[in-house]
C-alpha positions in Angstrom: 0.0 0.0 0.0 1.4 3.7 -0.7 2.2 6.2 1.1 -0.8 8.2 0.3 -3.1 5.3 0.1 -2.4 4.4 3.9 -2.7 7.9 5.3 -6.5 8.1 4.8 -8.8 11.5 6.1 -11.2 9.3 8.1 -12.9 12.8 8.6 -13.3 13.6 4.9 -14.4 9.3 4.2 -17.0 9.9 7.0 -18.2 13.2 5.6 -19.4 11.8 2.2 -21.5 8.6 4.5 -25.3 9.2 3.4 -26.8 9.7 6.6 -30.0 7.5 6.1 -28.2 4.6 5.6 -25.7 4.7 8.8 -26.0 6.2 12.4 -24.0 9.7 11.7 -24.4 10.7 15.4 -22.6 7.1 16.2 -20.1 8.1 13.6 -19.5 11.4 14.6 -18.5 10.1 18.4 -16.0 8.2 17.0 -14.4 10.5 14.9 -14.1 12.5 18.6 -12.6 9.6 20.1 -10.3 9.1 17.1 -9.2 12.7 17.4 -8.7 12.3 21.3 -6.8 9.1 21.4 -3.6 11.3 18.9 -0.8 10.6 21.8 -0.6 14.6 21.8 -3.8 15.8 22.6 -4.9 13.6 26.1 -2.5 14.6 29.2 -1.9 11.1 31.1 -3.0 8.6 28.1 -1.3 5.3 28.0 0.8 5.1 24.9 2.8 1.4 24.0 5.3 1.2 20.7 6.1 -1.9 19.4 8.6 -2.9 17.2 9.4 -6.7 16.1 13.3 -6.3 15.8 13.8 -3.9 18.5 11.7 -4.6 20.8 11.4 -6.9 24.2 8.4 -7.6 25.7 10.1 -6.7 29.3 10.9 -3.2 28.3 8.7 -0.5 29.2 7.1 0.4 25.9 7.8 3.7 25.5 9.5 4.5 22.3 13.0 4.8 23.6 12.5 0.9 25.3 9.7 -0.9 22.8 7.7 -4.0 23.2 8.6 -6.8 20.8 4.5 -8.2 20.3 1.9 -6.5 19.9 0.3 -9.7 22.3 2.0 -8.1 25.5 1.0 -4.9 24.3 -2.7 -5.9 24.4 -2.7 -7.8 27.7 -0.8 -4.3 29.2 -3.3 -2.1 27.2 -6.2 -0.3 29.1 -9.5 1.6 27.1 -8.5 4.2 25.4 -4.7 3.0 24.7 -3.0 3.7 21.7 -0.4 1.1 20.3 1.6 2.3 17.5 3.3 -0.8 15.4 6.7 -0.2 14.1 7.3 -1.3 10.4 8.0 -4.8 10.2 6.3 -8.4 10.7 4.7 -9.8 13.6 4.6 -13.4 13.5 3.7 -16.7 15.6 7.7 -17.0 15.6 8.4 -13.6 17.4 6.2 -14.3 20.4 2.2 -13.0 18.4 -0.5 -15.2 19.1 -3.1 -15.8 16.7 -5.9 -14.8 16.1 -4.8 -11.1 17.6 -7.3 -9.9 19.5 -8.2 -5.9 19.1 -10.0 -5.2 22.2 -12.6 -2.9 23.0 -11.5 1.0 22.3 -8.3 0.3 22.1 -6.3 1.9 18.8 -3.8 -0.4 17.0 -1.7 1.9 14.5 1.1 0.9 12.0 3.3 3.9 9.9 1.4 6.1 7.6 4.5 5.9 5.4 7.7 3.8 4.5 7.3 0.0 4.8 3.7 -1.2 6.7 3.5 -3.2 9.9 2.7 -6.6 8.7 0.1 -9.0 10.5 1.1 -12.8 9.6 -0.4 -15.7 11.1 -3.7 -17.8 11.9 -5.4 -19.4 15.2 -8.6 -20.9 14.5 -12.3 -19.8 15.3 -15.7 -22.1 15.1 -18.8 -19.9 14.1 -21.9 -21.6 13.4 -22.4 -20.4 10.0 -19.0 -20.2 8.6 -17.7 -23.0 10.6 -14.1 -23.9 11.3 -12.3 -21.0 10.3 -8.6 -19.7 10.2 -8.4 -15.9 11.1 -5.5 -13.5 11.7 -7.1 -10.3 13.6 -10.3 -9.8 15.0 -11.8 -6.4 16.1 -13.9 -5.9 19.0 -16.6 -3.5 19.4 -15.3 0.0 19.8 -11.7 -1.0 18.4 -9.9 0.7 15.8 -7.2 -0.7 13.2 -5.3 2.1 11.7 -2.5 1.5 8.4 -1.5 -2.2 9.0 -1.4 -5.3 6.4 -3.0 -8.5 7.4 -2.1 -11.4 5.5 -3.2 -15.1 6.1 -2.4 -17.3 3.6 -3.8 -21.0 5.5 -6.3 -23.0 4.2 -9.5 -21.2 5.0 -7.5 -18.4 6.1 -9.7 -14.7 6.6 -7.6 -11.8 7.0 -10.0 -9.5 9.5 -12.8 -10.8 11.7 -15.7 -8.4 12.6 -18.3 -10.0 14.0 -19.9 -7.3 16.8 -20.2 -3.7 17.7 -19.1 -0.7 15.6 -15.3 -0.9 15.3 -13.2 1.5 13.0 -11.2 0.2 10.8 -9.1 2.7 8.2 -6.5 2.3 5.4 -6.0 -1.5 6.3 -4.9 -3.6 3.8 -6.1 -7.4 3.8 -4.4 -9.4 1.0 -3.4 -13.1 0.3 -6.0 -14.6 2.6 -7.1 -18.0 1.4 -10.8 -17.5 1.6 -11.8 -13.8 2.7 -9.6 -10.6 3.2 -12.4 -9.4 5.8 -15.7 -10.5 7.1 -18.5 -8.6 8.3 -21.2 -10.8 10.1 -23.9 -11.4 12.5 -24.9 -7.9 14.0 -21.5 -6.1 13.6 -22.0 -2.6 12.3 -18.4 -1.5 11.4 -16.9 1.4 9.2 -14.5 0.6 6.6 -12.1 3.7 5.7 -9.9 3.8 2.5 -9.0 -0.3 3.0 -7.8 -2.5 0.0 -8.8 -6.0 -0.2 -6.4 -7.2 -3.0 -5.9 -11.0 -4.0 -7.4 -12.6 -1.8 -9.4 -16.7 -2.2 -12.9 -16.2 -2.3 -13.8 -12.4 -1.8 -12.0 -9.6 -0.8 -14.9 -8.7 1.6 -17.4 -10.9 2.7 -20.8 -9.9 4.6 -23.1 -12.6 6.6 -26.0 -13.1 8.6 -27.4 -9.3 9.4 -23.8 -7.7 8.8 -24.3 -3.7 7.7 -22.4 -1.0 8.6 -20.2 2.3 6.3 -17.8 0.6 3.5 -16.3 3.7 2.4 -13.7 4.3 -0.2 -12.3 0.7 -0.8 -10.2 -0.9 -3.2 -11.3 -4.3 -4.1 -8.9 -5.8 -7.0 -8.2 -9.1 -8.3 -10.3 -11.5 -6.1 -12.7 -14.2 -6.9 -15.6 -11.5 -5.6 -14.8 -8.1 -5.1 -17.5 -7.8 -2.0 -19.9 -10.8 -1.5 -23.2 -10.2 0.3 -25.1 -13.0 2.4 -28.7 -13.9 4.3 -30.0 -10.2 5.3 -26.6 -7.9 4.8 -27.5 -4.5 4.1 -24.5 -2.0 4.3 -23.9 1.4 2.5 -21.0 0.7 -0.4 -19.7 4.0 -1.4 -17.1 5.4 -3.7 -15.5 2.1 -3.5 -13.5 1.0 -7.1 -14.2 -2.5 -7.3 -12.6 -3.9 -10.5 -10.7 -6.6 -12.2 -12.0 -9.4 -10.1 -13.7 -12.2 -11.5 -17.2 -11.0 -10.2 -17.2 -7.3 -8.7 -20.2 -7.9 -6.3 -22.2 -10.6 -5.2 -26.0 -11.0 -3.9 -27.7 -14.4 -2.5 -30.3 -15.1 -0.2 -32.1 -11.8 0.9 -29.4 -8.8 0.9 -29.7 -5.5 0.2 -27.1 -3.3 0.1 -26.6 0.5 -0.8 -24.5 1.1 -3.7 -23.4 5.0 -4.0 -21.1 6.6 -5.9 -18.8 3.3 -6.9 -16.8 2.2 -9.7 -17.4 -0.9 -10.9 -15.9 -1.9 -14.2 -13.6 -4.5 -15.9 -14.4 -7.2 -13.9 -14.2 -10.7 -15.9 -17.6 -12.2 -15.8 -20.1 -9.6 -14.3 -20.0 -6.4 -12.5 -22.7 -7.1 -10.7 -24.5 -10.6 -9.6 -27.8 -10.8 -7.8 -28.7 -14.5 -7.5 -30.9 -14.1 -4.4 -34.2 -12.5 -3.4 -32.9 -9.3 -2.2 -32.2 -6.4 -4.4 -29.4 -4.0 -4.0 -30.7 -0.4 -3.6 -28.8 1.4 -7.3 -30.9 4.8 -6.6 -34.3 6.1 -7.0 -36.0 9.1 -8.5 -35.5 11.2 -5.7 -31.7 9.6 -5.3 -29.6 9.0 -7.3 -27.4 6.0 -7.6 -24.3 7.5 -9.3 -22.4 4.1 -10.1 -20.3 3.5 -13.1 -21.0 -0.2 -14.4 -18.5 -0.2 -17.5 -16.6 -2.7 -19.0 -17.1 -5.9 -17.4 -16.8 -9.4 -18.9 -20.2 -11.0 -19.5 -22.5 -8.2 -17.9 -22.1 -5.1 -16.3 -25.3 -5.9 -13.9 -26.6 -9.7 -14.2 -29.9 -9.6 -12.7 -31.2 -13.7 -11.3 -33.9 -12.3 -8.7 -36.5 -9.7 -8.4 -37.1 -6.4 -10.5 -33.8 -4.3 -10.0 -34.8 -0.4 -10.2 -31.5 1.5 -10.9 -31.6 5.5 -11.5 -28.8 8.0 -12.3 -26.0 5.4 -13.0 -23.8 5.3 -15.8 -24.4 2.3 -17.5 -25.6 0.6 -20.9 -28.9 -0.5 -21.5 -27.2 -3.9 -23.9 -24.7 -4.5 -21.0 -27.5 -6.3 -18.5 -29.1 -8.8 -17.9 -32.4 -9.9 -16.1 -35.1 -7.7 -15.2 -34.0 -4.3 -14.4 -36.0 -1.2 -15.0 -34.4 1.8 -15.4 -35.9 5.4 -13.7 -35.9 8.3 -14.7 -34.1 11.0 -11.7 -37.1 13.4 -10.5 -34.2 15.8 -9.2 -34.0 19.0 -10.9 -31.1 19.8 -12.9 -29.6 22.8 -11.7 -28.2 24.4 -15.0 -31.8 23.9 -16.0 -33.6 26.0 -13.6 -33.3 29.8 -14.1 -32.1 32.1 -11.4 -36.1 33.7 -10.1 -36.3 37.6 -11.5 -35.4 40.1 -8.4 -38.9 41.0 -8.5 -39.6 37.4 -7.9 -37.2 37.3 -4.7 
């Protein structure tokens, strides 16, 4: 991930969030307790660094005397701690025990620039739908994952495990996971910032059960399934450029996402599959969709389930597929609408 791509404006992201679709008050706390928890700005605030060469988990963690795992820097951590990873990678080797477990309001943060802190290496969790499954990192409610890499190649390896509360997670990058770069599932409600999902098994992002929540500004690139939606998901996708994967996004069962503002093109087979009951909200007369479906394999938007109503997207009427019916915007066109006379004001 670049320099620029890591650094992120979590303020500007969380600015652009439609708020009928996501709790902006929620949202608006935690960009407070993001802002507090900067080492700078809260007299007294436990600080730990961590670095994987450096470091020894008997040293004080201050920067002078790191910690070598980010595992002791957990168990020492208190709410509202800041941990800031040095570069590097933090392994099962080095002393890290998988999965890592990001508790509650607690802020892990690698360098916004040079070489990324690296998070390498599975422990196993059972979950009734997903079943046996090997995961690198999961985040607790409240927690927040700032500029690291998780990468977890194992056999049914997921990258980032969300599976309660409203965590933040910004300018992560999950790659090289066997099945799924991140999931989102049962009642979690997370935001996703500026996070690539890049070659990873089965989808870059995968949503289950009633998982919703912000997925702001990602980059999904060459996975099986850019983002994959299951049972009753229903997040907000916005501004996200989700392209040359096999499939950009996929719908079963009864999801029903919110697709604004995204970029959705040269994917192999479709840009968009809907195979379920559900229907994935592309705009309405009175709001606009505003997604780019260009360039995709088979179909730009392969419709298998119920009438699909898309409005104000840019897209071409001999590129889908199904039954899709396309509306007409009711919003007024502001180059159209003369300026009223001054006697009229």
């Amino acid at each position: 991930m670049g320099e620029q791509e890591r650094g992120g404006a979590a303020g500007q992201d969380l600015a652009q969030v439609d708020s009928r679709w996501v709790d902006l008050i929620w949202i608006c706390r935690s960009i407070g307790v993001r802002y507090a928890t900067v080492p700078q700005s809260i007299m007294g605030q436990l600080i730990l660094f961590v670095h994987p060469v450096n470091g020894q988990d008997t040293h004080d963690g201050t920067r002078a005397a790191p910690l070598k795992t980010l595992r002791e820097a957990l168990r020492r951590s208190e709410p509202g701690t800041v941990i800031e990873l040095a570069a590097g990678r933090y392994v099962a080797a080095n002393g890290e025990q998988f999965p890592v477990q990001i508790l509650p309001q607690r802020r892990v943060v690698g360098p916004n620039m040079g070489e990324p802190a690296i998070l390498q290496g599975s422990g196993a969790l059972r979950h009734p739908v997903l079943g046996l499954v090997e995961v690198t990192g999961v985040a607790a409610d409240q927690a927040q994952l700032e500029n690291l890499t998780l990468t977890n190649p194992e056999p049914r390896g997921i990258g980032l495990w969300i599976d309660q509360g409203r965590p933040i997670v910004q300018a992560v990058q999950c790659t090289g996971c066997d099945r799924y770069g991140l999931v989102i599932l049962d009642e979690a409600i997370p935001t996703i910032l500026a996070t690539q999902l890049l070659n990873n098994g089965e989808a870059g992002l995968a949503l289950f059960r009633r998982g919703k929540g912000a997925l702001v500004r990602l980059q999904c690139r060459q996975n099986q399934v850019g983002i994959a939606l299951f049972d009753q998901a229903a997040p907000l996708i916005q501004n996200c450029d989700i392209r040359q994967n096999q499939t950009g996004i996929t719908l079963t069962d009864t999801a029903r996402p919110v697709l604004r503002g995204n970029q959705i093109r040269q994917n192999q087979i479709y840009g968009l599959h809907n195979q379920g009951q559900g229907a994935p909200d592309l705009g309405v007369a009175q709001d606009e969709g505003a997604n780019v479906f260009r360039d995709n394999g088979q179909a730009d938007i392969h419709n298998q389930g119920p009438v699909l109503v898309s409005c104000g997207n840019d897209l071409l009427p001999q590129r889908l597929a199904g039954a899709i019916a396309l509306v007409a915007s009711e919003i007024p066109d502001p180059v159209a609408v003369p300026e009223p006379l001054a006697g009229d004001r």
